[in-house]
Structure formats: structure tokens, C-alpha cells
PASEBA-1860 file (N, C-alpha, C; in nm, 3 decimals):
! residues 264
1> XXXXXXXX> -7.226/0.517/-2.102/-7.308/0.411/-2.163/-7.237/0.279/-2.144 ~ -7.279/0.139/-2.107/-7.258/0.016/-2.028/-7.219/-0.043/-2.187 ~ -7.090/-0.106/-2.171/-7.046/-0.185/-2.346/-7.090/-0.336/-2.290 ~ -7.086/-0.340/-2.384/-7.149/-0.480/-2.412/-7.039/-0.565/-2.472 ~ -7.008/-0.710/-2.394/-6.851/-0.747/-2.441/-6.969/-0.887/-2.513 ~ -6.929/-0.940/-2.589/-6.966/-1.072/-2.670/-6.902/-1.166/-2.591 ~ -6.960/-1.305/-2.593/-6.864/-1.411/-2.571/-6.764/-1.421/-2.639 ~ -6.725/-1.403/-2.772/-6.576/-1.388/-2.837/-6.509/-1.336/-2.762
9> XXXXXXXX> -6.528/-1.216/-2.742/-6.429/-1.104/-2.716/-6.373/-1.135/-2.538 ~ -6.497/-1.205/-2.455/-6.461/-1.254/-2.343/-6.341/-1.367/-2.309 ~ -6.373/-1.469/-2.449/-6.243/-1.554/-2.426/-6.162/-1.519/-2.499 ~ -6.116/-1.451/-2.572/-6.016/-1.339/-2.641/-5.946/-1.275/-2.490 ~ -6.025/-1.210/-2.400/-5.932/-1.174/-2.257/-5.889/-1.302/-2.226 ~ -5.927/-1.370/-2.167/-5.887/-1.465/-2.098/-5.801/-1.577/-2.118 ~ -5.799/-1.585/-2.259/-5.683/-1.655/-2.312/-5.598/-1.661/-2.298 ~ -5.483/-1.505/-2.268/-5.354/-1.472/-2.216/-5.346/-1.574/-2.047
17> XXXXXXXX> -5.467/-1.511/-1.982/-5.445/-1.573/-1.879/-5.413/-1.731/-1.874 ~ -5.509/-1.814/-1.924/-5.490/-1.928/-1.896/-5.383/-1.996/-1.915 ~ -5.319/-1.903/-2.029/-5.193/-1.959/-2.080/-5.071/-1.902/-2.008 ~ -5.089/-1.792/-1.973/-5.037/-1.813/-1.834/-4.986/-1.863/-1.717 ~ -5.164/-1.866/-1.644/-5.108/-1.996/-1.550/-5.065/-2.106/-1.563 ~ -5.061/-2.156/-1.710/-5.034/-2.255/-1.773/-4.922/-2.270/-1.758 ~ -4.849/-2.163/-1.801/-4.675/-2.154/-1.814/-4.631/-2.198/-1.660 ~ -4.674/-2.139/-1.531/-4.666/-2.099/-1.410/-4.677/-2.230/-1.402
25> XXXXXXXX> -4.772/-2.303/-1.430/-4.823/-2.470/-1.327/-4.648/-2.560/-1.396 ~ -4.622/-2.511/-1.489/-4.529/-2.585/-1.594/-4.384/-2.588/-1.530 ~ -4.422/-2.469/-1.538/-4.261/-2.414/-1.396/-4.224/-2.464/-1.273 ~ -4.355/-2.456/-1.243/-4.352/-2.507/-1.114/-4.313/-2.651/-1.115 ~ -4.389/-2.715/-1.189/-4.385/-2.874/-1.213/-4.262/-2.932/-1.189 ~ -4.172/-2.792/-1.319/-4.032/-2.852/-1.349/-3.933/-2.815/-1.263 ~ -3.968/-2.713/-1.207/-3.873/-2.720/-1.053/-3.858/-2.806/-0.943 ~ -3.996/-2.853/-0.929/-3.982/-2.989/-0.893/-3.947/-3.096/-0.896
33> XXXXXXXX> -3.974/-3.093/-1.045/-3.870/-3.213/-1.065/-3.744/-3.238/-1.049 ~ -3.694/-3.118/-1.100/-3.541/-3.069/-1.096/-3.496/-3.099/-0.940 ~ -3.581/-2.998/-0.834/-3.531/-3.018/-0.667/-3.520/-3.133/-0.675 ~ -3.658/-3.226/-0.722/-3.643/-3.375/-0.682/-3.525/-3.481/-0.713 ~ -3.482/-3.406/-0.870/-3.318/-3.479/-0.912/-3.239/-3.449/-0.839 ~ -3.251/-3.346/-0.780/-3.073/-3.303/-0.783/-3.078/-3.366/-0.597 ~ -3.199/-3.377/-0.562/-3.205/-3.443/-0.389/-3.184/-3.571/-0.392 ~ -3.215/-3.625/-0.508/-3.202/-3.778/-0.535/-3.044/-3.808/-0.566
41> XXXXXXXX> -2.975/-3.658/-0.662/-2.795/-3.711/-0.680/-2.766/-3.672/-0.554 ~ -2.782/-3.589/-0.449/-2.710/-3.582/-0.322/-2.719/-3.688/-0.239 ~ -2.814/-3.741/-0.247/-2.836/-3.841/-0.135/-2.749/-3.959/-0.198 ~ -2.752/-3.957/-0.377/-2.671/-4.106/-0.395/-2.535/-4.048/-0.392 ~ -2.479/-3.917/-0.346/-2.309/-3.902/-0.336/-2.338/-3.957/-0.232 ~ -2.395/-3.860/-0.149/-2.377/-3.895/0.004/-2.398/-4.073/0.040 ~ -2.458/-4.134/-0.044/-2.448/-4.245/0.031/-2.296/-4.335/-0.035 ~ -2.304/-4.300/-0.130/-2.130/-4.349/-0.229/-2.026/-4.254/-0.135
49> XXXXXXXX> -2.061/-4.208/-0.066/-1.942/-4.150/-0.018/-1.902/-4.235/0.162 ~ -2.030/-4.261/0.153/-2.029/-4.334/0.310/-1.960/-4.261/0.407 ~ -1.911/-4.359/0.523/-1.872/-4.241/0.634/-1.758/-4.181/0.602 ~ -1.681/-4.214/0.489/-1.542/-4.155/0.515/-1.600/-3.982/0.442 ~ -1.700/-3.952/0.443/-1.749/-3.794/0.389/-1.755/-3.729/0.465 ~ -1.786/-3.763/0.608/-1.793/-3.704/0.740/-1.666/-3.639/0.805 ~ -1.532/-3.710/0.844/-1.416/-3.672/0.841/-1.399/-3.534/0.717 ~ -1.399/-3.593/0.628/-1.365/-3.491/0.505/-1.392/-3.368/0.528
57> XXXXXXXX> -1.554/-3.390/0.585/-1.630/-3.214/0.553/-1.616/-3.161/0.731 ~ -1.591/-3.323/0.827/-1.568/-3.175/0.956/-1.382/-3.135/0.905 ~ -1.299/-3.208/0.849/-1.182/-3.153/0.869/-1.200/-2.985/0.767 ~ -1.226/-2.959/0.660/-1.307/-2.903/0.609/-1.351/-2.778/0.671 ~ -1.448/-2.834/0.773/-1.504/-2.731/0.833/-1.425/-2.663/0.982 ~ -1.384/-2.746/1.009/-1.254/-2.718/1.093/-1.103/-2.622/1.056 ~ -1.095/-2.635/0.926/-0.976/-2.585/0.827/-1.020/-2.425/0.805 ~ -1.150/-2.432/0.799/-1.252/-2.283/0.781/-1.210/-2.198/0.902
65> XXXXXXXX> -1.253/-2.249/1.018/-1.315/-2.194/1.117/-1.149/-2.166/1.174 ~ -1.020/-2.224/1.151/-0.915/-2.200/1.192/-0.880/-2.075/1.116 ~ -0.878/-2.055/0.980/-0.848/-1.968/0.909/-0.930/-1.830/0.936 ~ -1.051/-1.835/1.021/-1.116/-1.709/1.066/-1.011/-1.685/1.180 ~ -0.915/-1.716/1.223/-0.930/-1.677/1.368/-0.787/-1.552/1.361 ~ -0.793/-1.483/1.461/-0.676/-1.413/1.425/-0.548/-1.427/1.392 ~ -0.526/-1.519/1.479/-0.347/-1.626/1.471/-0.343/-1.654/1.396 ~ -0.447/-1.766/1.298/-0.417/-1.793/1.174/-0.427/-1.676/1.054
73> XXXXXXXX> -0.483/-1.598/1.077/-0.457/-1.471/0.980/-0.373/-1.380/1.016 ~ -0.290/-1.342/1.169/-0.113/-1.334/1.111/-0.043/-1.383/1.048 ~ -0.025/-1.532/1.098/0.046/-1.622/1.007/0.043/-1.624/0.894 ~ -0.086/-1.571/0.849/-0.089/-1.618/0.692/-0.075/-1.505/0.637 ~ -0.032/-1.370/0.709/0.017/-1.214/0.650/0.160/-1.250/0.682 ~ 0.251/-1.309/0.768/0.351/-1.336/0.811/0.419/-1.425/0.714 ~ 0.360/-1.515/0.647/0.390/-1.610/0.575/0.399/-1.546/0.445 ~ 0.319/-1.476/0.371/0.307/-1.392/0.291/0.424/-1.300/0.278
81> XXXXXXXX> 0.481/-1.238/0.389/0.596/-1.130/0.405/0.715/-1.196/0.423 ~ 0.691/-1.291/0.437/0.841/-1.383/0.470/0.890/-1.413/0.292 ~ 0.803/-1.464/0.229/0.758/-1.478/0.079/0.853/-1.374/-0.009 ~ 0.836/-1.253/0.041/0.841/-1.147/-0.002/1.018/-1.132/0.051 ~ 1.053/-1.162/0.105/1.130/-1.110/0.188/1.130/-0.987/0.256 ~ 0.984/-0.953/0.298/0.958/-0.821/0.378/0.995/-0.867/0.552 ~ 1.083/-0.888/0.561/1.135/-0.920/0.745/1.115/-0.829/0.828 ~ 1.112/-0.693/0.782/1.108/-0.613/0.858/0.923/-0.593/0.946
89> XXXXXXXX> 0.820/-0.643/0.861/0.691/-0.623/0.866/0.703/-0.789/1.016 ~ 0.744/-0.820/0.973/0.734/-0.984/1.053/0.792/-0.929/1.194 ~ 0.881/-0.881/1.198/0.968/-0.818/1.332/0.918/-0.694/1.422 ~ 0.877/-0.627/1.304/0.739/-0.512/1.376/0.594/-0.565/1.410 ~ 0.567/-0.675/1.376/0.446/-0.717/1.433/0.460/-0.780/1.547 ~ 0.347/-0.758/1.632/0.347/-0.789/1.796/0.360/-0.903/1.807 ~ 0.404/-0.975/1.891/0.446/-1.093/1.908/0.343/-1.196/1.986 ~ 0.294/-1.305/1.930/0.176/-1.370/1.946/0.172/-1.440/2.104
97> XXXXXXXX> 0.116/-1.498/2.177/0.111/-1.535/2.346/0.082/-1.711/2.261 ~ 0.145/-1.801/2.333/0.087/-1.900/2.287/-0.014/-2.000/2.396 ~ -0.100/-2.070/2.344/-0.168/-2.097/2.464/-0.129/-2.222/2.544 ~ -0.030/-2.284/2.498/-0.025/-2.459/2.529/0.145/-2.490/2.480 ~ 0.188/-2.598/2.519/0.287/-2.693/2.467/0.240/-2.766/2.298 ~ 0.092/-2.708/2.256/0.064/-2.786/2.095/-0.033/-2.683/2.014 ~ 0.044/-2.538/2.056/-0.045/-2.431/2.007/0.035/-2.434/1.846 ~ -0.005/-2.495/1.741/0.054/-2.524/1.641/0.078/-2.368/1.536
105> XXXXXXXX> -0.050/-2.313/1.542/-0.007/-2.192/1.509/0.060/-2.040/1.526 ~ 0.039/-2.070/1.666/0.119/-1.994/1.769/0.292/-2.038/1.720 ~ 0.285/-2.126/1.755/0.422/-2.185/1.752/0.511/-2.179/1.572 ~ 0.446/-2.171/1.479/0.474/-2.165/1.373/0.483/-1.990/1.336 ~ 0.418/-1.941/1.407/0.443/-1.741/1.388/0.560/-1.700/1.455 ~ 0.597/-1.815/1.622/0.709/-1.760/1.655/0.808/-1.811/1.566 ~ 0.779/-1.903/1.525/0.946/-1.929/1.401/0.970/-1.878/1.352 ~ 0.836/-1.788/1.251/0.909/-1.714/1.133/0.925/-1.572/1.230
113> XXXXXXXX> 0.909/-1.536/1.304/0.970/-1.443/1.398/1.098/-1.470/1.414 ~ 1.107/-1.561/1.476/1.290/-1.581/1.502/1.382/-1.581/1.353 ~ 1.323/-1.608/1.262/1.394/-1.648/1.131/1.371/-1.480/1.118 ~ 1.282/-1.375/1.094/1.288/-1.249/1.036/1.420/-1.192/1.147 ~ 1.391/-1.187/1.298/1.433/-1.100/1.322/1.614/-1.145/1.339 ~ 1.630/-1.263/1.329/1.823/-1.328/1.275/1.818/-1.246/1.176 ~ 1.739/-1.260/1.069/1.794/-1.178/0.903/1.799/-1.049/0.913 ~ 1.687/-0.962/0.981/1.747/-0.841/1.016/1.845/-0.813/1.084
121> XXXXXXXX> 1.902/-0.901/1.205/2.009/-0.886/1.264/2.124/-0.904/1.188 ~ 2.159/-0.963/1.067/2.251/-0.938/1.002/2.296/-0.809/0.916 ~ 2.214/-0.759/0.890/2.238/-0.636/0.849/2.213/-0.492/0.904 ~ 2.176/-0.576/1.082/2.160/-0.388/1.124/2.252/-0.337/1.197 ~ 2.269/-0.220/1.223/2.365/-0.169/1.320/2.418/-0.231/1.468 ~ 2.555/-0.174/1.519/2.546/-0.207/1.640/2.433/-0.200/1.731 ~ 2.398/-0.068/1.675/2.252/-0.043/1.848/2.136/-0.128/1.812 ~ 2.116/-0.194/1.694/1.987/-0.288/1.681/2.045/-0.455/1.707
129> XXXXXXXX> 2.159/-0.468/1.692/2.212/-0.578/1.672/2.123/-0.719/1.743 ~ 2.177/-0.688/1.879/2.174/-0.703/2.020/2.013/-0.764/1.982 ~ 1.927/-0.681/2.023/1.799/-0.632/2.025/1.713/-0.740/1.920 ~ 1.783/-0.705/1.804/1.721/-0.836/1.701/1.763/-0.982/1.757 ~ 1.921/-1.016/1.811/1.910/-1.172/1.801/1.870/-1.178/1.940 ~ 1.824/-1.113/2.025/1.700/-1.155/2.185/1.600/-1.220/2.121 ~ 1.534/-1.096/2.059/1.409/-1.151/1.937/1.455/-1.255/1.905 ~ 1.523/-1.297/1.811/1.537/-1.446/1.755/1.579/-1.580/1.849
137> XXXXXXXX> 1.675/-1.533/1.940/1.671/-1.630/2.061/1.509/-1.682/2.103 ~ 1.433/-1.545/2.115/1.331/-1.574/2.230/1.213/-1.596/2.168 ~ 1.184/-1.589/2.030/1.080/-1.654/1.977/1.115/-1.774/1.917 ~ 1.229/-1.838/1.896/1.222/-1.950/1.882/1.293/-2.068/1.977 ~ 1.281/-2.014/2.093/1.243/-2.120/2.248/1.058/-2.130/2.225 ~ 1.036/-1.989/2.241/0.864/-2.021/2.244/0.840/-2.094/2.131 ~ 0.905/-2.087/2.006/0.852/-2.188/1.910/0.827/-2.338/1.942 ~ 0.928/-2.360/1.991/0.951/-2.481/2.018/0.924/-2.572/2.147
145> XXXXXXXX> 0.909/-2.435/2.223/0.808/-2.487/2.375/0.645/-2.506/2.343 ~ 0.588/-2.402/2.228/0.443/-2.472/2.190/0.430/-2.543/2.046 ~ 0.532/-2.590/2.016/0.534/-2.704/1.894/0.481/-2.822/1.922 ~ 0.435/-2.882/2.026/0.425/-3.032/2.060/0.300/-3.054/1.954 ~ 0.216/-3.006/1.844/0.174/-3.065/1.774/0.201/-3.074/1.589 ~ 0.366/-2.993/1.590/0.449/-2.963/1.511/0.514/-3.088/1.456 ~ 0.541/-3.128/1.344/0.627/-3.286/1.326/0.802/-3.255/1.384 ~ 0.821/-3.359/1.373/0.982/-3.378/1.458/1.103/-3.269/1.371
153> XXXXXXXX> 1.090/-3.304/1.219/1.124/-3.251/1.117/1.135/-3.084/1.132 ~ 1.003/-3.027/1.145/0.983/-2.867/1.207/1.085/-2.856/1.325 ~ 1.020/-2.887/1.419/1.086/-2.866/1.536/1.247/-2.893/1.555 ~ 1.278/-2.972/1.458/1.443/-3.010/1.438/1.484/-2.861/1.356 ~ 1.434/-2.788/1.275/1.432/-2.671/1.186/1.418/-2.582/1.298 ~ 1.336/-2.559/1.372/1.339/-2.436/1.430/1.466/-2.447/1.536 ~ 1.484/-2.533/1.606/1.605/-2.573/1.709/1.770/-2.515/1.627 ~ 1.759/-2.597/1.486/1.880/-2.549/1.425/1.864/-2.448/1.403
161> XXXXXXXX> 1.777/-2.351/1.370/1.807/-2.209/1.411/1.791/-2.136/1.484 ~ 1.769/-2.170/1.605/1.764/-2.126/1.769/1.935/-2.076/1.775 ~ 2.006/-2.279/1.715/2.119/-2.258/1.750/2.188/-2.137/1.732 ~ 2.200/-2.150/1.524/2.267/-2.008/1.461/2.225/-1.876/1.538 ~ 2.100/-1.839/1.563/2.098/-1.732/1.672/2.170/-1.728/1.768 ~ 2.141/-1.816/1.840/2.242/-1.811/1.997/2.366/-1.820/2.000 ~ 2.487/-1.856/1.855/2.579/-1.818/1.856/2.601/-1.720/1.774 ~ 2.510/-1.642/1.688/2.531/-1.498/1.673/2.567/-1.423/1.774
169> XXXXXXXX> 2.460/-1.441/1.844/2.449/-1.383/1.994/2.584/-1.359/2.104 ~ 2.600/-1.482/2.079/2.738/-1.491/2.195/2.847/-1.437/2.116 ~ 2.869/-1.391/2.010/2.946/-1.334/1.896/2.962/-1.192/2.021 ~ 2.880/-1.136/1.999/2.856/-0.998/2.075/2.853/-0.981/2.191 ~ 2.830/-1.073/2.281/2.823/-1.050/2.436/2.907/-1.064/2.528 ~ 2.986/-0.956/2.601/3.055/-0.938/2.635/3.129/-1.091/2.716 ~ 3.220/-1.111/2.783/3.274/-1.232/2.762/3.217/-1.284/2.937 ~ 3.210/-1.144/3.004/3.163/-1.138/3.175/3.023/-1.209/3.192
177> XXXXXXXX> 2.917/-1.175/3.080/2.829/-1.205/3.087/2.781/-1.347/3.001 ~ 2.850/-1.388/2.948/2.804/-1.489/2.823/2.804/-1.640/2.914 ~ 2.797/-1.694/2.979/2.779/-1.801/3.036/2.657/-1.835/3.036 ~ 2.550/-1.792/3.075/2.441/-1.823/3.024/2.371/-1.834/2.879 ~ 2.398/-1.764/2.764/2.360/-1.779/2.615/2.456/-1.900/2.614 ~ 2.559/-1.930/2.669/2.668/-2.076/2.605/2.592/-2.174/2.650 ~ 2.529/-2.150/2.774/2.505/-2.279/2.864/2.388/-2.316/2.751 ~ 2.295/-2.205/2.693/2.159/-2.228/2.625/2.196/-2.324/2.498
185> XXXXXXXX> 2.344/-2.319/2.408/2.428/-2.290/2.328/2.378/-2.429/2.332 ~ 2.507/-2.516/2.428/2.557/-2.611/2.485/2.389/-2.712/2.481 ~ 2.294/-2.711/2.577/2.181/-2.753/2.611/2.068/-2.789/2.460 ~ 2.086/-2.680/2.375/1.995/-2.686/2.242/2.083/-2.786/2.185 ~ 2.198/-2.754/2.113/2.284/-2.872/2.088/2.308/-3.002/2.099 ~ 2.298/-3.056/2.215/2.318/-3.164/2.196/2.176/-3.199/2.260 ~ 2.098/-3.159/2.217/1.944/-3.191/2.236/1.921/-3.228/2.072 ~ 1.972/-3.132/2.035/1.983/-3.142/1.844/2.017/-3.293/1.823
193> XXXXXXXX> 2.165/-3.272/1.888/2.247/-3.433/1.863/2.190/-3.536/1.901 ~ 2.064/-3.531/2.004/2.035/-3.654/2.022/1.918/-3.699/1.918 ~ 1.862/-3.603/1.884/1.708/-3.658/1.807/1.760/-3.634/1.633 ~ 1.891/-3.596/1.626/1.966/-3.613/1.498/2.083/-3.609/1.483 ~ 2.152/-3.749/1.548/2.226/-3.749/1.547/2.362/-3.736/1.420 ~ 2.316/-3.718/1.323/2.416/-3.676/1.188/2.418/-3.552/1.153 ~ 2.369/-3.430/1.215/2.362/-3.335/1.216/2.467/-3.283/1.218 ~ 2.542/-3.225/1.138/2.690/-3.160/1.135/2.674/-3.020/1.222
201> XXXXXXXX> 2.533/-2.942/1.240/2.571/-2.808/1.282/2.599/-2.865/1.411 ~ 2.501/-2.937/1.472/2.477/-2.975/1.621/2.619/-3.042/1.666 ~ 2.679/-3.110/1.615/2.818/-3.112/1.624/2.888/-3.012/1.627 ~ 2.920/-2.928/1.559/2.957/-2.773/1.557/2.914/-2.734/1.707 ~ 2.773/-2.676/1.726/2.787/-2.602/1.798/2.798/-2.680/1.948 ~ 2.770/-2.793/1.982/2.796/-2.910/2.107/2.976/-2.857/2.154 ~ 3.035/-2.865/2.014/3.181/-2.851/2.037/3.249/-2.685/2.087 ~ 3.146/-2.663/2.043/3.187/-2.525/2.045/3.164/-2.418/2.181
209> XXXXXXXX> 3.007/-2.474/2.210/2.976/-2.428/2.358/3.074/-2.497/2.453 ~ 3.143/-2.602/2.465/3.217/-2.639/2.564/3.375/-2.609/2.538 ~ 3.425/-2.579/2.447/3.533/-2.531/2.428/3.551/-2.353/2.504 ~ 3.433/-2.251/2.456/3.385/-2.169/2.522/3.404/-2.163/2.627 ~ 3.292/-2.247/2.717/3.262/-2.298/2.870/3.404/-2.296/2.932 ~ 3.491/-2.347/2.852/3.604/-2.373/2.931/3.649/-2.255/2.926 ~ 3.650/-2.224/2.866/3.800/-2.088/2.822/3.757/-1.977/2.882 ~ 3.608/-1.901/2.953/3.566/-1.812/3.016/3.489/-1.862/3.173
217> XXXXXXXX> 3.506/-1.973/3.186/3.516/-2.099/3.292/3.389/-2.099/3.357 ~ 3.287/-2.122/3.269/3.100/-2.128/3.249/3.111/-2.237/3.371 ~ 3.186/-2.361/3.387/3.172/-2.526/3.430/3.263/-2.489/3.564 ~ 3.251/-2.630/3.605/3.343/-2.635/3.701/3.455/-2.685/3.632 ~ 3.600/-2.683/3.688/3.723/-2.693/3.690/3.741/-2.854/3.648 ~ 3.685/-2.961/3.721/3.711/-3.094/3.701/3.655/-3.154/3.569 ~ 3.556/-3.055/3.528/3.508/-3.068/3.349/3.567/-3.052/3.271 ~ 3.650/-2.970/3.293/3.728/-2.915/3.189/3.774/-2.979/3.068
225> XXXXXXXX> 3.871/-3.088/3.169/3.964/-3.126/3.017/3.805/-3.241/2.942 ~ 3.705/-3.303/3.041/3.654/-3.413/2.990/3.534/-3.327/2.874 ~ 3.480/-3.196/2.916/3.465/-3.092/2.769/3.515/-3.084/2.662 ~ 3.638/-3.074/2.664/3.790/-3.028/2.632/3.800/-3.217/2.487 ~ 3.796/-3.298/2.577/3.814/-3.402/2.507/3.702/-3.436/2.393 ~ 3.596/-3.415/2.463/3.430/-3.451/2.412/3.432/-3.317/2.295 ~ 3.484/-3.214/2.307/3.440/-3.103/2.202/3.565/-3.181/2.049 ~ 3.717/-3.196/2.138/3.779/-3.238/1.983/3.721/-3.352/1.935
233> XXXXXXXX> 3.684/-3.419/1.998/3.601/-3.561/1.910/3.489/-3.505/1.828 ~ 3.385/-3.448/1.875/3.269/-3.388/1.793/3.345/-3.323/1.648 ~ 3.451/-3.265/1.641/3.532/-3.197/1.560/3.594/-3.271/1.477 ~ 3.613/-3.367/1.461/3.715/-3.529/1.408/3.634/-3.609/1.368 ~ 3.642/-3.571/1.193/3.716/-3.504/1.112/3.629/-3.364/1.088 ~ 3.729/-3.283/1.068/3.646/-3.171/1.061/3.527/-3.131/0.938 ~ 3.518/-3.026/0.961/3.425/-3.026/0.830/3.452/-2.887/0.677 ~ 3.434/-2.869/0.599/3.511/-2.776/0.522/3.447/-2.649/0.551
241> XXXXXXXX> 3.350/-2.644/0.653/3.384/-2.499/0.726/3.516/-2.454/0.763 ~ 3.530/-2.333/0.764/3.689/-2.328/0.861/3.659/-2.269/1.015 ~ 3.552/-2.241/1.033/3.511/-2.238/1.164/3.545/-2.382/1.260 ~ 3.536/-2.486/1.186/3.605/-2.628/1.232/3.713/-2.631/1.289 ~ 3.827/-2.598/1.168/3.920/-2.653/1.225/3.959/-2.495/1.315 ~ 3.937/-2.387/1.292/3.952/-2.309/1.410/3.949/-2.342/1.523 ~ 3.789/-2.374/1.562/3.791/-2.440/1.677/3.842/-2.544/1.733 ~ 3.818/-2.639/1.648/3.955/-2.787/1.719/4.091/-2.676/1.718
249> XXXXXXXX> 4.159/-2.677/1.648/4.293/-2.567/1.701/4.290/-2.495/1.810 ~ 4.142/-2.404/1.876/4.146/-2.368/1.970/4.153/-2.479/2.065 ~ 4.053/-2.657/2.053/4.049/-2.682/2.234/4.190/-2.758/2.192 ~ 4.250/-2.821/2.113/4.448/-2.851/2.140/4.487/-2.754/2.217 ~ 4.463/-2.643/2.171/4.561/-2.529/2.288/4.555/-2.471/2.407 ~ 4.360/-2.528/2.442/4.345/-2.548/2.574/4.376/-2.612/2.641 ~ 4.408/-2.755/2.570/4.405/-2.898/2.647/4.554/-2.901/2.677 ~ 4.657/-2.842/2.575/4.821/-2.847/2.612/4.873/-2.741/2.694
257> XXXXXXXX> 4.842/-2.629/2.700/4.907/-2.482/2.707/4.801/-2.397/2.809 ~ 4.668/-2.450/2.858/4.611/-2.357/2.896/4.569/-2.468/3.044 ~ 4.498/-2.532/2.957/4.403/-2.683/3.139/4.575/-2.730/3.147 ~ 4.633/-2.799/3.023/4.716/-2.897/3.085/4.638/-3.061/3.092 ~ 4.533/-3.069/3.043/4.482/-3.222/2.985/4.592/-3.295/2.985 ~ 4.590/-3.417/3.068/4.681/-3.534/3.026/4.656/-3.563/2.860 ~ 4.754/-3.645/2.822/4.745/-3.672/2.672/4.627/-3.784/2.643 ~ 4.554/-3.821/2.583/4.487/-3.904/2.529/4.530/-4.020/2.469
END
């Protein structure tokens, strides 16, 4: 049987609805408005910000897109373990290829490479000895061959510890073969000395590779004593290492008792 609805009862349904869409048109309204504020505060940063916002957000977006890349996410597990003093994780990881003379991050993974694998070389055995300060020799040449977009400051840091490696190094190597790690010795050194010149190690080790040089006879013969002279000056006055005055004591006793140096 067909019901019969009254006009009451018809706008009794329909009431919910209207009020409803009511709510809906309301919403809508005010989202609009809202998009419309908040497009109106971007546009007045963006224009208070003028061009210097541009730099900001590509460096920004540039800072992003470096941190995806793999190199920069060794480094930044490398950096992390160095933190830690986990050296050993830094020395077992593969060793990065760099692409350029200003591969900045390249060049900053081989440092802390050379810095882990010196610290392990202090405490490992004869049969690793060796083996660790190559590693540290040879990642921090590459450090410093792709540093060119590294500050002077870095690159003066990684060099001074090129040095301490390379005379670890020559610590151990037999005396037949060591002319070449001295010559490297000698060459980093007073490369040191020139772009810092107050550098007490670079003095040290300048003096020290040519005192060496002489005494296992790296140079020619007519260098000798003018090595010989140039290493005790670098040495004068010494320094409260006693590795100092060791060495000045050693080139006096080259220069009197061994070359024969006229006197000064």
C-alpha cells in the first residue's frame, strides 16, 4: 500500500540535507580563503626576501642532493666512526676513487683514512705495521691531490699528517730501501715550510729528511754538507722535543766526523 508523506514530513527530510550542503558550501568557502591567505603570506616572504632567497634555497637544494650521493654518505658513516673512535671500520672500508684536483668530498674521506689507518698503525703488530702506514701515506697524498676546493687551513692539516706518517714509515724501512719515503719526507716538508712558515713540525721534519739523505746517501755527495748546514739551522734553537736535539747532535757528527764540513 503507497504512504502518503505530508508536506511536513517532506521538509522534515530535507532539512538535514540543506544543512548540509550548507556546512559543505561553508568549508569550502573557508578553505579558500585560508589557500588565499596563506598564497598572499608566501608571495609577501617571497617578495621580502628578494633575490637573496634564491641563492639560499639553490644552496639548500644543492646541500640535499650532495648528501644523497654515495661519497657523501661514506663520509658521513666515516665521520661518525672516527667520532667514535671506531678506526678500524674507516680502514676496512674501500677506499673512495676521486674524480678531480677539487673532489672536496672525495678528498676529505681520504683524510680521515689516512688519520684511521696511522692510529691503527700504532698499535698493530709487526705484520700489519707496514701495511697500515702505506694506507696512511697513500690516502693522504690523494687527500691532498683532490683538495683544491678544501681551505688552505685543511690541506695544511692533512700535509702535517702525511708528514707524521711518512716518518713513521721510514722508522721501519729498511735503510737499502728508504730513499724514496725520505725524498717524499724531505718534498712534503718544506712544502709545509713554505705555506707555513712557523710551523715547528715542518721544521722538524725538513731537518730531519736531509740529515737522513745524507747519512744513507739519498743526494749527491756535493749536497751534503750544504743539507748538513740547512738541517742544523732548521734545528736552532731546538725545541723541547728531544727528538730535536737528537737530531741536531746527529748532523754535528756528520758535519765533523763523518762529511768533514768545513766549519761555519
Amino acid at each position: 500500500m503507497p504512504v502518503t508523506m505530508t508536506p511536513w514530513r517532506i521538509a522534515a527530510l530535507l532539512l538535514p540535507l540543506t544543512v548540509l550542503a550548507g556546512c559543505q558550501q561553508a568549508t569550502t568557502a573557508a578553505g579558500s580563503v585560508a589557500g588565499a591567505a596563506a598564497g598572499r603570506a608566501a608571495g609577501a616572504a617571497a617578495a621580502a626576501a628578494g633575490p637573496a632567497a634564491a641563492p639560499v634555497a639553490g644552496a639548500a637544494g644543492q646541500a640535499a642532493q650532495a648528501a644523497a650521493t654515495p661519497a657523501a654518505q661514506q663520509l658521513a658513516q666515516m665521520t661518525a666512526a672516527a667520532a667514535q673512535g671506531a678506526w678500524d671500520r674507516i680502514t676496512e672500508a674501500p677506499a673512495p676513487t676521486c674524480t678531480g684536483d677539487a673532489d672536496k668530498t672525495c678528498a676529505e674521506t681520504q683524510a680521515l683514512r689516512a688519520r684511521a689507518c696511522r692510529r691503527q698503525a700504532a698499535s698493530a703488530g709487526a705484520d700489519r705495521k707496514m701495511t697500515l702506514l702505506d694506507c696512511a701515506v697513500t690516502a693522504g697524498q690523494a687527500a691532498l691531490a683532490a683538495g683544491g676546493a678544501n681551505t688552505a687551513a685543511e690541506r695544511n692539516a692533512w700535509r702535517e699528517e702525511l708528514l707524521n706518517a711518512a716518518f713513521d714509515r721510514r722508522a721501519i724501512t729498511p735503510r737499502a730501501n728508504s730513499c724514496p719515503g725520505n725524498d717524499l719526507l724531505r718534498a712534503e716538508a718544506d712544502t709545509l715550510r713554505r705555506d707555513m712558515p712557523g710551523n715547528a713540525n715542518a721544521r722538524f721534519y725538513a731537518a730531519s729528511a736531509r740529515m737522513y739523505g745524507v747519512s744513507v746517501s739519498c743526494g749527491s755527495d756535493d749536497q751534503r754538507c750544504p743539507d748538513l748546514a740547512e738541517a742544523a739551522r732548521l734545528l736552532t734553537p731546538p725545541q723541547s722535543d728531544p727528538r730535536w736535539a737528537q737530531t741536531l747532535e746527529g748532523v754535528r757528527t756528520l758535519q765533523r766526523v763523518v762529511v768533514g764540513c768545513p766549519e761555519s
